[in-house]
C-alpha positions as CSV (number, residue, x, y, z in Angstrom):
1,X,156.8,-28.2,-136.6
2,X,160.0,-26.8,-135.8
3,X,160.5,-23.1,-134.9
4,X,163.0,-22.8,-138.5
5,X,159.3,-24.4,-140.4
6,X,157.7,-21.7,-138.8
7,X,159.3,-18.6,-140.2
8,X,159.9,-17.4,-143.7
9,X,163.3,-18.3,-144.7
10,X,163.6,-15.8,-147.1
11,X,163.0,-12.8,-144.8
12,X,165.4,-14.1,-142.1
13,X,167.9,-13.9,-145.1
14,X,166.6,-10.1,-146.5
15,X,166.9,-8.8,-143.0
16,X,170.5,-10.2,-142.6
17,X,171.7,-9.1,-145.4
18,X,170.1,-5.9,-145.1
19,X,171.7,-5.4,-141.1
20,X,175.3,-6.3,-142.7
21,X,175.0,-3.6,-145.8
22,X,174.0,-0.8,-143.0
23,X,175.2,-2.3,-140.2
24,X,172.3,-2.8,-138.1
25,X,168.3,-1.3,-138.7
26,X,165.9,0.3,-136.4
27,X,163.5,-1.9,-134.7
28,X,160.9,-0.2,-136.6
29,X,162.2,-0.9,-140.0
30,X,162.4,-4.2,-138.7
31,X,158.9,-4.7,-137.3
32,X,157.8,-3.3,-140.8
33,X,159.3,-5.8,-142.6
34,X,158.1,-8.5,-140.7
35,X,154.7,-7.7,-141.3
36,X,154.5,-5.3,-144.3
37,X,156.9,-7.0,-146.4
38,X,154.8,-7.4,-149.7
39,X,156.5,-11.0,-150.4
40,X,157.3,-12.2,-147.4
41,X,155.2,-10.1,-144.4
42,X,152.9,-11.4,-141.9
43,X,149.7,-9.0,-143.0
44,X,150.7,-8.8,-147.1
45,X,150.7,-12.9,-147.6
46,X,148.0,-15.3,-147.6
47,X,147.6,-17.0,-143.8
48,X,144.4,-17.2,-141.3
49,X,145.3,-14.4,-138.8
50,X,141.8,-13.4,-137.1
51,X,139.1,-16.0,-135.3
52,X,139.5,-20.0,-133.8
53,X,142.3,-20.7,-136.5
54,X,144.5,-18.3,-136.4
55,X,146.7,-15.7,-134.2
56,X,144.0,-13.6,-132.3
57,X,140.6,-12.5,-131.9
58,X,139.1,-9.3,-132.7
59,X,135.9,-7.3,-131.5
60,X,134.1,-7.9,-134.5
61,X,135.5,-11.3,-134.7
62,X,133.6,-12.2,-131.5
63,X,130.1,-11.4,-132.7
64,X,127.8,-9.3,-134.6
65,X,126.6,-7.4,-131.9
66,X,129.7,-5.3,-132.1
67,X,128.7,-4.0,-135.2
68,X,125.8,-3.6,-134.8
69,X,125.8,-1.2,-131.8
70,X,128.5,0.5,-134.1
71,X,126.3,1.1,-136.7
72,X,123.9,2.7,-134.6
73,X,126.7,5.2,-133.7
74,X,127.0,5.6,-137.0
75,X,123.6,6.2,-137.9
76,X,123.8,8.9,-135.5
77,X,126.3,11.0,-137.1
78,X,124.8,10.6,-140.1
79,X,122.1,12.5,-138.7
80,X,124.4,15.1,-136.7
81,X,125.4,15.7,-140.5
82,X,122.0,16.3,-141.8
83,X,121.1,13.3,-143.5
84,X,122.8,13.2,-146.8
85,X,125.4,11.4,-148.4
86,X,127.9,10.2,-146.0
87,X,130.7,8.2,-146.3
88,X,132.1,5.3,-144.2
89,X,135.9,4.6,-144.6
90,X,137.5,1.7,-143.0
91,X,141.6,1.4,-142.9
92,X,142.8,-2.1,-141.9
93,X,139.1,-4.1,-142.3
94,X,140.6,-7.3,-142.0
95,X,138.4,-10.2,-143.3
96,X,135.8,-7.3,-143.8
97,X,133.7,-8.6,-140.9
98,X,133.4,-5.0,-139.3
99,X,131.9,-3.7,-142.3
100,X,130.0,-6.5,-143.2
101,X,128.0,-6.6,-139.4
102,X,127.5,-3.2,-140.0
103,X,126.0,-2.6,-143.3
104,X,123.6,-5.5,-142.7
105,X,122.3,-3.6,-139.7
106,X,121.8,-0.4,-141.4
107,X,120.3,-2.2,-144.3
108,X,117.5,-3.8,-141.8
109,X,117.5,-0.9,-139.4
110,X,118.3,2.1,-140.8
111,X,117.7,1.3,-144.9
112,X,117.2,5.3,-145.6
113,X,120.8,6.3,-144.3
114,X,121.6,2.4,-145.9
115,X,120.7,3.7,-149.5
116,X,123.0,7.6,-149.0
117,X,126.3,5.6,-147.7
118,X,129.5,4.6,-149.2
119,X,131.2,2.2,-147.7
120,X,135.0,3.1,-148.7
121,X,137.9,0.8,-147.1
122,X,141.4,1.3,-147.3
123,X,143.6,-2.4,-147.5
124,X,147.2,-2.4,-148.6
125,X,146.7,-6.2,-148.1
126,X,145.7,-8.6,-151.3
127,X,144.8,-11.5,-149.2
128,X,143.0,-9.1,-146.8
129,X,140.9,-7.5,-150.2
130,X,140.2,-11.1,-151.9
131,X,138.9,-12.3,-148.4
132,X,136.7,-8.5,-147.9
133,X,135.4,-9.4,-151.4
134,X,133.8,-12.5,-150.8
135,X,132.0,-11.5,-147.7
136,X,131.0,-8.4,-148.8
137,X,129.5,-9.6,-152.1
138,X,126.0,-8.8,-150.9
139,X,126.8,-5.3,-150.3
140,X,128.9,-4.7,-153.3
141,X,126.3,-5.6,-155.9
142,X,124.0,-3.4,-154.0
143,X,126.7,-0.3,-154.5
144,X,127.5,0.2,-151.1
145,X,131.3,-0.8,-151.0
146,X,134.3,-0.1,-152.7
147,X,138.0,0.3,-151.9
148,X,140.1,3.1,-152.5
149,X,143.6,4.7,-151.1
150,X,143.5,7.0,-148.6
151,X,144.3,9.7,-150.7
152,X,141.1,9.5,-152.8
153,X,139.1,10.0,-149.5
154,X,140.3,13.6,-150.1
155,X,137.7,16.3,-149.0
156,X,134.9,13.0,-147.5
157,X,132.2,14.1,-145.2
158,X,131.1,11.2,-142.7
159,X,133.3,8.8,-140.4
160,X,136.5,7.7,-140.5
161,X,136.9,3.9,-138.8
162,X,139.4,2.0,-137.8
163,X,139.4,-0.9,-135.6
164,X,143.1,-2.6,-134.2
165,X,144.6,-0.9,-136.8
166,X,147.3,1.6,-135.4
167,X,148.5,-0.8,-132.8
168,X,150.1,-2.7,-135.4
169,X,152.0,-0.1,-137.1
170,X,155.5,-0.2,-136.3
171,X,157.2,1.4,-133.7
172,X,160.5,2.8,-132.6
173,X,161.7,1.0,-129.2
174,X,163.7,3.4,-127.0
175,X,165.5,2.9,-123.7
176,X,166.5,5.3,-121.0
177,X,169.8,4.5,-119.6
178,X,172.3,7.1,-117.7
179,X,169.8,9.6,-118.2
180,X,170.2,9.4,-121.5
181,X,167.6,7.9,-124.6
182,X,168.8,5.5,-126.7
183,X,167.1,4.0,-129.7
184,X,167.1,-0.1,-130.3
185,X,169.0,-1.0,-133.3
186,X,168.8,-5.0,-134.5
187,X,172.1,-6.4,-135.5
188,X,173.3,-9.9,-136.9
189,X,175.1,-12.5,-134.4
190,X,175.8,-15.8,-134.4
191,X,173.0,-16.4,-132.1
192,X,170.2,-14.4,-135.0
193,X,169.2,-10.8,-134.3
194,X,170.1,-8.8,-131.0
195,X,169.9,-5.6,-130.1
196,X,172.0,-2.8,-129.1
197,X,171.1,0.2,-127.9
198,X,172.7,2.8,-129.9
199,X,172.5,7.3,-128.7
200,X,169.1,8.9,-130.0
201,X,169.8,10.4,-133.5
202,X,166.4,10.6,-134.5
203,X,164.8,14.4,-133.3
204,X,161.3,13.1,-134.0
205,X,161.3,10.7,-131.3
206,X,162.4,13.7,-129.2
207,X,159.4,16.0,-130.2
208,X,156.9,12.8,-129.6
209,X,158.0,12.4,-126.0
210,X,157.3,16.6,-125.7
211,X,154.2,16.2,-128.0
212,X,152.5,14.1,-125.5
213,X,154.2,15.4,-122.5
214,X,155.7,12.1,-120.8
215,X,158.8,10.4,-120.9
216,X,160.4,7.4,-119.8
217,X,161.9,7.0,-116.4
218,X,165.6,5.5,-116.1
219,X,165.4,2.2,-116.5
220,X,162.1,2.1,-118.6
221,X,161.9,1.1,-122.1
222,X,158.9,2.3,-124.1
223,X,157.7,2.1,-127.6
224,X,157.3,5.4,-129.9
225,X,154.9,5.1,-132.9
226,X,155.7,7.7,-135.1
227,X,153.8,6.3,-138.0
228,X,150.7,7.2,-136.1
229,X,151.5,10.8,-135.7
230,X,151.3,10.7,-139.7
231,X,147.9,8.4,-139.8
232,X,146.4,10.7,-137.9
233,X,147.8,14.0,-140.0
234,X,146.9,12.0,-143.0
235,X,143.1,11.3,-141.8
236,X,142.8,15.2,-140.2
237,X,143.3,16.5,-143.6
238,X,141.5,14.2,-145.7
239,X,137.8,14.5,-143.8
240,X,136.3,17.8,-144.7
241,X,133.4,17.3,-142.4
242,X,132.5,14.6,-139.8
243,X,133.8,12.4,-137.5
244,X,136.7,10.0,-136.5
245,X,136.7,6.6,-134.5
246,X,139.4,4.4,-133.4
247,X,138.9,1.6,-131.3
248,X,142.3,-0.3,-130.6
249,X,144.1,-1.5,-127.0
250,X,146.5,1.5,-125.1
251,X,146.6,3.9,-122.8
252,X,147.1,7.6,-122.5
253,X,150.8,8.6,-122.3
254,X,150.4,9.4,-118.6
255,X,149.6,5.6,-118.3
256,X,151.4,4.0,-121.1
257,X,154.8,5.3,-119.9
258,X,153.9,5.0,-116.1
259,X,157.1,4.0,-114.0
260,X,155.9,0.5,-113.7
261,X,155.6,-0.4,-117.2
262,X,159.2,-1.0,-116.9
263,X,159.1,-3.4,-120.3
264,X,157.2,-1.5,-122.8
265,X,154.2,-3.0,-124.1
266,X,155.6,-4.9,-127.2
267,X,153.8,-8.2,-127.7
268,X,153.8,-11.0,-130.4
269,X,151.1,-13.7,-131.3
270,X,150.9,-16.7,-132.6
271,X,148.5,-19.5,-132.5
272,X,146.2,-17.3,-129.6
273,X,149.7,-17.6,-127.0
274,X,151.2,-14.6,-126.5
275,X,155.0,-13.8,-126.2
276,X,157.8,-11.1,-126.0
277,X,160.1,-12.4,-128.7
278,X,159.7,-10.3,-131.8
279,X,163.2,-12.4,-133.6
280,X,161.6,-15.6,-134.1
281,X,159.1,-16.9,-136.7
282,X,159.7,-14.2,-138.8
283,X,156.5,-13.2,-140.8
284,X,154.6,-15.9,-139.3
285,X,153.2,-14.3,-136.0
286,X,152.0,-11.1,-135.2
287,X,154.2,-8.1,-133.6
288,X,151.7,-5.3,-131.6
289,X,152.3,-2.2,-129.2
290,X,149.1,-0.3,-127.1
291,X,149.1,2.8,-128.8
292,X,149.2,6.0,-126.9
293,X,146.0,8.0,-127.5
294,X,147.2,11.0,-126.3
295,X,149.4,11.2,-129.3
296,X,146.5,11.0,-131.8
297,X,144.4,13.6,-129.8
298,X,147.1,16.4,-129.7
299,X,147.6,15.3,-133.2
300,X,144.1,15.4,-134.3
301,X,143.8,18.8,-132.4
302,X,146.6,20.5,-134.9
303,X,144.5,18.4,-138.1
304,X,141.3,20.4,-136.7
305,X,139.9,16.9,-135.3
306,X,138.1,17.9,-131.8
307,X,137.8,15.0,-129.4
308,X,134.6,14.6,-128.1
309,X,134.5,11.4,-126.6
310,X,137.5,8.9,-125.2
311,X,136.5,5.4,-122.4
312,X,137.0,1.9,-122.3
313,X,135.2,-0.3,-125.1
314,X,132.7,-1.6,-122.7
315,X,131.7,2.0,-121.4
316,X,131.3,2.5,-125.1
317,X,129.2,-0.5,-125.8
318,X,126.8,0.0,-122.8
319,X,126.1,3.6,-123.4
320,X,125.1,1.9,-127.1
321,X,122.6,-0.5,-126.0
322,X,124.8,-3.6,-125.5
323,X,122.4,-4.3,-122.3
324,X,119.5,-4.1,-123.7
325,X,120.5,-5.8,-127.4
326,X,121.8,-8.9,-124.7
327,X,118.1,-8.7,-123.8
328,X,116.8,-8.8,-126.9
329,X,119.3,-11.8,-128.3
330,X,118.7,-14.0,-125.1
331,X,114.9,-13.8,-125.6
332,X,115.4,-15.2,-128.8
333,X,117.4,-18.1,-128.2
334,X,115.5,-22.0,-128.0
335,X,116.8,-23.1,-125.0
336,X,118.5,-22.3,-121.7
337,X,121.7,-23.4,-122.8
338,X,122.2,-21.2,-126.0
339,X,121.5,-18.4,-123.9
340,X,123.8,-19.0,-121.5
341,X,126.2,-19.7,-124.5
342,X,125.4,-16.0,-125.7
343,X,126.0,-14.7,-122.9
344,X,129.6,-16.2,-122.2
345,X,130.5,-14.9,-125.8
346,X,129.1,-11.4,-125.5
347,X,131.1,-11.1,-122.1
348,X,134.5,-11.1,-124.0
349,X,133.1,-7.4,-125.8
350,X,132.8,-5.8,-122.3
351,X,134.6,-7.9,-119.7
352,X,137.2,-5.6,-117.4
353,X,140.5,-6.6,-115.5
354,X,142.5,-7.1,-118.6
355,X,140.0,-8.4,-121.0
356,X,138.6,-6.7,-124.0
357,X,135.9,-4.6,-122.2
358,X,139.0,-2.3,-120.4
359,X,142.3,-2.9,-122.2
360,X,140.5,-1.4,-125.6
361,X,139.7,2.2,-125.5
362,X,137.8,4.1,-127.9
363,X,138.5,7.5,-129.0
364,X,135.7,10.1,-131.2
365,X,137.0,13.2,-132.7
366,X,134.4,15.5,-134.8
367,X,135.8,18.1,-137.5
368,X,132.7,21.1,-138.2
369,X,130.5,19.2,-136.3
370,X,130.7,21.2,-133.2
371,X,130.0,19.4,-129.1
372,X,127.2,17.0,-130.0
373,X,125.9,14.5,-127.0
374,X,127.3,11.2,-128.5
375,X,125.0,7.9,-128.0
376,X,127.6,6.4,-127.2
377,X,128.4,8.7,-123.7
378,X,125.3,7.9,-121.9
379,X,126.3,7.1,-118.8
380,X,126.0,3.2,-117.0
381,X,124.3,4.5,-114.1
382,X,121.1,5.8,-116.5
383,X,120.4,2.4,-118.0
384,X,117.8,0.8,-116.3
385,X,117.4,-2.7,-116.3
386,X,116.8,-5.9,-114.7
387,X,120.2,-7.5,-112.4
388,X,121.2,-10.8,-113.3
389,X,121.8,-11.2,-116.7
390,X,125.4,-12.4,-116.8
């Protein structure tokens, strides 16, 4: 297949047209419609993005044990908020795997907070929704699940989850040359699309770098997600009472615009291979940035969302039991070699150096819920087990 087969002809001719009428485009109108378009985007059109035949792997792609020690998160703030009707809404569920590990838990472990939940998720994308359908069937006929905007959340009590969702809204690219920011604009050229640096007009990227009280060195480019600073606005104010968690890859700003990230953090995927070329195959692979979490916590602070608990995803998953669920899982398997199978699947959940355990943070805000003692915080050094199990 040749690189022109793998990109959507149509969009290639959209976007030049559109560059020629206005004489170039952000890079984040141009990320957007490269994945957002609804005829021609990577996440709005039918294609196998998540697991073995597609793009990229997901947490919850990996195995149900993510979701499961989720859900007993869950179950815990469902307590914290006395037991009653609580609602669970998920923006970006993908397949609907996340939701579906989850709600089978709670049905088999906790089936009294199972039978007060609604399970509400939020997907802008039809082939996303058909495929979240099917594989939720179970817990649809059982009245658990339904989908709604986010609007319609308006004045929800409960949790508000979201899972490699914000890293793939689009983002502003800015450089810092002369001592001066400039914004990345994508123009037509013989060649395809370039760029050119054109003089910051935009305030708001202005206010983000003093919002999270870092900026980029000379030299550096970074990305600026400004889409996120509304996300989060938008989730403050719809959730009256509860809590928020986002699990996704970045970095606080301190780290995300250090002085040797020289490059940014922009990344594409296609096919599991990762590369740096965001102007080729055109709404056929996937454009990301690490998202800076420092944003969404000063933002969540103005949207009266406290945070009350931020760590890598396999500090997370430990302090929920992902030790002692391994435990539990390897005792059941029926031979030596499906346990060691388990074992070398589970290890992609909590795996530092680069792998998912470290490079995905997670990040709990509470709104009225006060300074509880999250499950999830207990520290590695009190769980006390046996060495030797990877």
């Amino acid at each position: 297949m040749t690189m022109v087969d793998e990109e959507k002809k149509e969009l290639v001719a959209l976007l030049r047209n559109r560059i020629e009428e206005r004489g170039g485009i952000s890079f984040a109108e141009f990320m957007a419609q490269c994945l957002y378009h609804p005829d021609y985007g990577y996440y709005t059109t039918p294609r196998t993005r998540i697991g073995k035949e597609g793009d990229f792997f997901t947490s919850s792609s990996v195995h149900f044990l993510f979701g499961r020690l989720i859900s007993r998160q869950l179950t815990q703030m469902w307590q914290l908020l006395g037991k009653g009707e609580f609602i669970i809404a998920e923006q970006g569920a993908g397949e609907g795997h996340l939701c579906l590990d989850i709600l089978n838990a709670l049905a088999e472990d906790a089936p009294d907070f199972y039978q007060q939940l609604q399970y509400r998720i939020v997907e802008i994308s039809p082939d996303h929704r058909q495929g979240q359908e099917g594989n939720l069937q179970r817990h649809v006929d059982a009245g658990r699940v339904g989908w709604c905007s986010l609007d319609e959340l308006q004045g929800m009590q409960g949790c508000f989850l979201s899972n490699e969702l914000v890293d793939a809204f689009p983002v502003h690219l800015v450089d810092k040359d002369d001592g001066e920011l400039k914004e990345v604009f994508v123009v037509n050229s013989d060649e395809g699309f370039v760029e050119e640096g054109r003089p910051l007009t935009n305030p708001a990227i202005r206010d983000y770098f003093k919002l999270v009280g870092h900026g980029l060195l000379e030299g550096n480019r970074g990305e600026v997600n400004l889409q996120a600073l509304d996300w989060m606005s938008s989730v403050g104010k719809v959730l009256a009472r509860g809590f928020v968690l986002t699990i996704d890859y970045g970095y606080p700003a301190e780290e995300l615009y250090a002085p040797f990230r020289r490059n940014g953090t922009l990344l594409c995927y296609h096919k599991h291979q990762s590369n740096e070329n965001p102007y080729q195959r055109l709404g056929c692979q996937d454009i990301t940035a690490h998202i800076d979490f420092t944003a969404l916590q000063k933002v969540g602070e103005r949207n009266g969302l406290e945070s009350l608990y931020f760590g890598e995803q396999y500090r997370f998953l430990m302090g929920l039991g992902f030790l002692e669920a391994l435990i539990e899982l390897q005792a059941c398997a029926t031979n030596p070699q499906q346990a060691q199978a388990l074992r070398m699947t589970l290890k992609n959940l909590v795996m530092p150096d680069g792998g998912m355990g470290d490079s995905f943070k997670v990040l709990v805000q509470g709104k009225g819920v006060g300074v509880p003692e999250l499950l999830c915080a207990r520290k590695i050094q009190d769980i006390r087990l046996a060495t030797g199990i990877f």
